[in-house]
N, C-alpha and C positions, 0 to 999 in steps of 0.2 A: 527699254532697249537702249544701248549706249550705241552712236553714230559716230564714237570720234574715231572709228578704225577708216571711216568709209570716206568722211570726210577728209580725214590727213591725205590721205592718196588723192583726192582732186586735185586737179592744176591750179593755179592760179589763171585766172581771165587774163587774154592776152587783148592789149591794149588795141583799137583801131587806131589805123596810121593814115594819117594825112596822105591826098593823091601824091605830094609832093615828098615825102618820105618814098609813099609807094615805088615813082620812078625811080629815088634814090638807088633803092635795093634792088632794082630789074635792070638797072645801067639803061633807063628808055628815058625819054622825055615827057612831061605830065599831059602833053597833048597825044601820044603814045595809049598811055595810061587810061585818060578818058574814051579813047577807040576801043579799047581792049573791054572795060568796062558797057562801055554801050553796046558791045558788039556780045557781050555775053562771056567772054573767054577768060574774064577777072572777074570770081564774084567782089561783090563792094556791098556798101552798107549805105543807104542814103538817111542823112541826119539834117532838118529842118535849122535853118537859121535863124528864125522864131514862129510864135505862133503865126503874128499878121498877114510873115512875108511870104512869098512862093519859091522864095528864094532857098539856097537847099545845098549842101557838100558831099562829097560820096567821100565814105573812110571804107581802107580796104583793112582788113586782119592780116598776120602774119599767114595764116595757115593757111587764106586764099594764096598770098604767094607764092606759100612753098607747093601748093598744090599746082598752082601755074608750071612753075619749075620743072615741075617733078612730067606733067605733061609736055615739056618741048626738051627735054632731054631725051 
């Protein structure tokens, strides 16, 4: 069975954006950002800053945002 019809039409994977991007593109501030996120109303992506540490950065996707958007218009 040939897959290369099904696969040409997938998107390419959109990049997670830094909180700091994130606010960029909401015109909010990243302490904004981290409310929205904690609060539930921006999904995000939590990613470990190594195995040892507890320590840890939330990346949000494009699509959360435009999903944000598209709910406060």
């Amino acid at each position: 069975m040939n897959f290369d019809a099904f696969t040409a039409r997938r998107e390419p994977p959109r990049p997670l954006l830094k909180t700091r991007a994130a606010a960029q593109r909401l015109g909010v501030s990243m302490s904004t950002i981290r409310n929205l996120i904690s609060r539930g109303e921006l999904e995000a992506v939590r990613v470990n800053v190594d195995d040892q540490s507890k320590r840890f950065h939330w990346r949000v996707r494009q699509s959360s945002i435009e999903k944000f958007q598209a709910r406060r218009t």
